[in-house]
C-alpha positions, -999 to 999 in steps of 0.1 A, spaced: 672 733 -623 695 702 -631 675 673 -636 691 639 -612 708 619 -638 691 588 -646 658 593 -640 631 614 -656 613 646 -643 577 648 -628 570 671 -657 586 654 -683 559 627 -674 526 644 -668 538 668 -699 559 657 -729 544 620 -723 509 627 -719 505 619 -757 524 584 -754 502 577 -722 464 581 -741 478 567 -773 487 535 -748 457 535 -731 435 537 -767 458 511 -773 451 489 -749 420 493 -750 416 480 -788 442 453 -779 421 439 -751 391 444 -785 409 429 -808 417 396 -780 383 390 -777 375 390 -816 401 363 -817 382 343 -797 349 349 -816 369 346 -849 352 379 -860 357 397 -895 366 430 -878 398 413 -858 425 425 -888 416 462 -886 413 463 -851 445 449 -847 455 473 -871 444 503 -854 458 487 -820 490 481 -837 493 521 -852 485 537 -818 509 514 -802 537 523 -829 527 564 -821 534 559 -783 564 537 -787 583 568 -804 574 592 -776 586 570 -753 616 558 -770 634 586 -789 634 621 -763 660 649 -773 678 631 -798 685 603 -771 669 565 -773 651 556 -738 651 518 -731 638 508 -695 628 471 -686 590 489 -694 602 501 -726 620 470 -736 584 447 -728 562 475 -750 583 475 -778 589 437 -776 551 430 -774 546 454 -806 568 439 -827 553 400 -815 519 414 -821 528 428 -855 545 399 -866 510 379 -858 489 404 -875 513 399 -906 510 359 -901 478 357 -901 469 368 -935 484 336 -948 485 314 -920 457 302 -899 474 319 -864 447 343 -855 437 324 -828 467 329 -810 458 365 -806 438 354 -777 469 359 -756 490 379 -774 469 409 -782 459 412 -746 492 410 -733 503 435 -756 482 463 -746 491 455 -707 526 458 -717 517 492 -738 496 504 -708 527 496 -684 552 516 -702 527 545 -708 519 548 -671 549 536 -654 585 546 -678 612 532 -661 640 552 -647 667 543 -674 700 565 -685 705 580 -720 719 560 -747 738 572 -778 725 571 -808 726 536 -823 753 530 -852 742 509 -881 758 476 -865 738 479 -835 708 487 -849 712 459 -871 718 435 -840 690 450 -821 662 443 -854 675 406 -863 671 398 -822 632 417 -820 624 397 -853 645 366 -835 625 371 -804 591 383 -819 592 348 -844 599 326 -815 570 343 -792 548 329 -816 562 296 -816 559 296 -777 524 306 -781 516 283 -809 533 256 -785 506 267 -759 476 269 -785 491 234 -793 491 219 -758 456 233 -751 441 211 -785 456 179 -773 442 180 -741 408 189 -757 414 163 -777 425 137 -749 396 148 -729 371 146 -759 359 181 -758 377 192 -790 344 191 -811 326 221 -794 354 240 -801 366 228 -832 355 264 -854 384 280 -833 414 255 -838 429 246 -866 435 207 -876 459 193 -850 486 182 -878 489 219 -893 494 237 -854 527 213 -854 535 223 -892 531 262 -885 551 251 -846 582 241 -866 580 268 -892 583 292 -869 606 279 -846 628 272 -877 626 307 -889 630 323 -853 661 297 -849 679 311 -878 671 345 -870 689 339 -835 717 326 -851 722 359 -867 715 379 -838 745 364 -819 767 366 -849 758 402 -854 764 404 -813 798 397 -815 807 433 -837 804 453 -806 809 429 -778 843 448 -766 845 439 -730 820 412 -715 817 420 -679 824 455 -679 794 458 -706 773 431 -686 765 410 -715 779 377 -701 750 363 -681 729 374 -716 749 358 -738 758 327 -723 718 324 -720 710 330 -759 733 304 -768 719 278 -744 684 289 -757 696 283 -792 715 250 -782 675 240 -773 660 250 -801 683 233 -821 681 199 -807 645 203 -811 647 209 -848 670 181 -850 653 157 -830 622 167 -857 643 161 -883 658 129 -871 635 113 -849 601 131 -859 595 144 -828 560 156 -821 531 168 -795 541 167 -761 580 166 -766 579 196 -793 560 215 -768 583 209 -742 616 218 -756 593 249 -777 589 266 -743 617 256 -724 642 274 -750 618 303 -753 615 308 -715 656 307 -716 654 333 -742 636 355 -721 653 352 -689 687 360 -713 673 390 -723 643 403 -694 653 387 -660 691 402 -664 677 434 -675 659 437 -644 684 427 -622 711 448 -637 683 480 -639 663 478 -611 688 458 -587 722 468 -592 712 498 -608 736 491 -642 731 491 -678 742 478 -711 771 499 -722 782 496 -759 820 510 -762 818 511 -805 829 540 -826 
């Protein structure tokens, strides 16, 4: 029997992805772990996150790449996105003081896993990737997974101030590092996930061939007012010495443009009009 075009079978579900679905669950399930550990700044938080991070990797190619073909759903998209933020973090914080910030990301990770493991979105085949693409597609997940930190480390940042406003820092002063270093590792990161954006939409441009009949308009025109903000805020660091409540507020503002670019007109286009991406290269 001919399976409806578009969509994936009942079997192809309960069979061929049974593997990706426990390897997200175990996931999960160490993500949610390796969250708490954060929190409790426990020895054991790097190989958890580790194993988390492994399992996670193991159900993202079963769900990805089926028959030769790459699957990428709006569920597919937030798994893999999460995975390569949470990676990123697990690499940071060998060096950097960040492993706080795993208190939100790790968690949200394994939901994300768990989602594409139990729900895979109804998405068409896409041809195999040439090297251009797949070179746009890794500078915007390291773009986008750099910046996620920065939004969280925004967060982590907005949450010490008010501790500190509200003098209640001191009780939790073993979890945070000093207030002057969060804004240090802030810009770093927004610095390094700004220059990575600036190749992804340089690299975009190889296969852009037709904006609206490929439906990257709305995206793009979204990426580049993302990376407008994150420029002004690096400049009004550099110029002005912006700092604390200002940093924070441009930090998420361009990240929460970067994410509607690429997430809300995914969803519309999948799950609403019922569209996708199209690349037209050779």
């Amino acid at each position: 029997m001919q399976k409806e075009p578009g969509y994936r079978s009942k079997t192809g579900i309960l069979g061929d992805m049974s593997l990706p679905i426990i390897l997200s669950a175990l996931a999960c399930a160490l993500y949610l772990l390796a969250g708490y550990l954060a929190w409790r700044d426990n020895r054991l938080l790097a190989w958890v996150a580790a194993a988390a991070l492994a399992l996670h990797a193991g159900a993202l190619s079963g769900q990805l790449l089926q028959n030769g073909a790459l699957h990428i759903g709006v569920s597919e998209a937030l798994s893999l996105f999460a995975w390569q933020s949470a990676l990123l973090l697990w690499i940071f914080s060998w060096r950097e003081p960040v492993s706080v910030n795993g208190l939100l990301i790790y968690p949200l990770s394994g939901l994300f896993a768990a989602c594409a493991g139990l729900w895979p979105s109804p998405v068409n085949d896409i041809d195999p990737l040439n090297w251009k693409v797949s070179l746009h597609v890794l500078i915007s997940l390291l773009a986008a997974g750099v910046l996620t930190l920065a939004a969280v480390q925004a967060v982590a940042l907005a949450i010490q101030e008010r501790l500190l406003r509200n003098h209640a820092i001191a009780s939790r002063s073993g979890h945070l590092p000093p207030l002057q270093l969060m804004e240090r590792l802030l810009f770093q990161m927004v610095g390094v996930g700004f220059g990575l954006l600036s190749l992804t939409l340089l690299t975009g441009f190889w296969f852009i061939d037709d904006w609206m009949a490929q439906h990257l308009a709305h995206k793009t025109v979204l990426s580049i007012i993302a990376w407008l903000v994150f420029g002004v805020l690096l400049w009004g660091r550099w110029r002005h010495g912006w700092r604390g409540r200002i940093a924070i507020r441009w930090a998420l503002s361009g990240y929460g443009l970067l994410i509607l670019a690429y997430f809300g007109t995914k969803v519309i286009l999948e799950q609403v009009l019922q569209k996708h991406w199209v690349w037209f290269g050779s």
